[in-house]
Steps between C-alpha positions, in 0.01 A plus 500: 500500500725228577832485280466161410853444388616565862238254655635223220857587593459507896282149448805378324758587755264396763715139579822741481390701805405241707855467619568912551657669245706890464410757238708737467454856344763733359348833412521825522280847584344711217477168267125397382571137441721465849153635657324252326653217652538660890115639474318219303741211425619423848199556705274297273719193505586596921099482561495135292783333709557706804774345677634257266592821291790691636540878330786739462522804354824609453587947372756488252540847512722390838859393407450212716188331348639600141859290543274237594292457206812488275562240728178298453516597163836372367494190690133447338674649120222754450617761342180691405448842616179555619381727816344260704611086569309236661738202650299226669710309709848673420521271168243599242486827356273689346629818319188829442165508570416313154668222615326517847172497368632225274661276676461588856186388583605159318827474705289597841 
């Protein structure tokens, strides 16, 4: 069965991804919701725009990747706490999977 808030969402992001555009994913391993969004989220909306949609998945479990979501998240002033962000184009955050499935096939 098709999920049809995602084909609304991706329909509405459609003139958005015409001119390329970076999602980036800050998760970790063992988390559910982070899953979600590497083995459902991601490929779904990869498969609509193929190369106009850049992906990243980034482990915060590595040092690293972790300093650099405080990064993207203080200069964005989230300061949820969640176990999985979405950043489309280094600007817009989205903070847990709620908020994913919320908002992030609207901001696609």
């Amino acid at each position: 069965m098709i999920d049809v808030r995602f084909v609304f969402a991706i329909y509405s992001i459609a003139p958005l991804l015409s001119f390329g555009a970076m999602v980036e994913v800050y998760s970790q391993a063992g988390c559910a919701d982070c899953e979600w969004v590497r083995e459902s989220f991601l490929p779904k909306a990869e498969a609509r725009f193929g190369t106009n949609l850049e992906s990243r998945v980034w482990d915060i479990a590595e040092k690293e990747n972790f300093l650099r979501l405080l990064g993207v998240l203080d200069r964005a002033g989230v300061e949820d706490d969640e176990s999985v962000y979405l950043v489309l184009d280094g600007a817009e955050v989205l903070a847990g999977r709620a908020a994913i499935e919320r908002d992030g096939r609207a901001a696609l």
